[in-house]
Structures are given as C-alpha cells and as structure tokens.
N, C-alpha and C positions, 0 to 999 in steps of 0.2 A: 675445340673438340666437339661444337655441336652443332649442330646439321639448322639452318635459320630459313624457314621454309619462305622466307618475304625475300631472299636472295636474289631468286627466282631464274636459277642458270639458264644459260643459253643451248639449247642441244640443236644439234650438227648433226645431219644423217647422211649416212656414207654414200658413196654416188650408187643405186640401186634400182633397177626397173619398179621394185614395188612402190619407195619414192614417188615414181614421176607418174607410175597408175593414180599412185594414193592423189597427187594434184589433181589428173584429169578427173577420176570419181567425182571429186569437189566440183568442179568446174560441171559436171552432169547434174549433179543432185541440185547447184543450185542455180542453175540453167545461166549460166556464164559464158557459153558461144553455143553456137550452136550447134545443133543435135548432127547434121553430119558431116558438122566438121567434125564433133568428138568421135565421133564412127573414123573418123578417118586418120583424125591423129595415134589412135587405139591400136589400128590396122599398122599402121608405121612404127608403130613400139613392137609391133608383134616380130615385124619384118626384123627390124634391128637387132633384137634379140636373138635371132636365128644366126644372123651374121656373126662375124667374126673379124677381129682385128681392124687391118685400115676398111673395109668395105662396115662394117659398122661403127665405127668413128666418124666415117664420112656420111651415111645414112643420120646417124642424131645429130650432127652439124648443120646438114639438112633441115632439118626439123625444127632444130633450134632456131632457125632465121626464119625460118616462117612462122612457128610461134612468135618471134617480135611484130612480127605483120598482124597475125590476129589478135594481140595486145590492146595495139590500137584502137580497135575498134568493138573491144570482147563487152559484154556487160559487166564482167569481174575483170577488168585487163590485169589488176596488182596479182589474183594467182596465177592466169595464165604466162607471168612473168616468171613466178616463181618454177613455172614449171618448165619454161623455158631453160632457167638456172638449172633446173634438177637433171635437164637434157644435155646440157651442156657439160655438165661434170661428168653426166656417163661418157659423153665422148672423148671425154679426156683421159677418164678410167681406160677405155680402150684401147687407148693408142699404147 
C-alpha cells in the first residue's frame, strides 16, 4: 500500500507530436545532428501533422527511415533513435 520511490517505473508516452518535438528539441540543444537537418526534420513533422490518415502514415514512415540514416552518423545517434521510435509509433497511430 505504499508508494517505494527506488521502484523507479517505467513511463510510456503515448504516440504524440509533442513526444517526437520533445526528442528533436534535445537533439538541438545538445547539438546531436545537425543544425539543418533539425530545421528540416522540424519542417517534416510540421507537414505531417497537417496531413491525415494513409498520406501521414506514409510521410512519418518516411521520416522514420531516414532518421535510421542519420542515426548513424548523428553525434547523439541513441536519441535520434529514440526519435525515430517516437516517429514511428505516430505512424502507426495513424493508420
């Protein structure tokens, strides 16, 4: 019955564009790829977001496979993975 703060749960956040901003902010602030690619991946969440149904499913599909590319070679590649993930689940959300 009481709450053991050394548990330390695990929290899961729901497939959401502020998510996959919240990753790239990170990836900005701590210069983890560079500056326009993050301009550009920014631009492609914006796009996405306008879209609807299969036409943005397909757009963060997109996105997702090319964040595996710049993974590779990012200076943080472990978040831009995660952010890849956070891309991925939107697109799944939207199907």
């Amino acid at each position: 019955n009481q709450f053991n703060p050394q548990s330390q749960p695990r929290i899961v956040w729901p497939a959401a564009f502020p998510v996959a901003r919240s990753y790239l902010d990170q990836l900005v602030r701590g210069d983890g790829l560079a500056a326009a690619r993050t301009s550009e991946i920014a631009q492609e969440l914006n796009r996405a977001e306008k879209a609807t149904g299969a036409a943005r499913a397909s757009a963060l599909t997109r996105l997702a496979v090319q964040l595996d590319g710049d993974a590779k070679n990012a200076a943080d590649g472990a978040r831009v993975w995660a952010l890849a993930a956070a891309v991925r689940d939107l697109a799944k959300a939207a199907r």
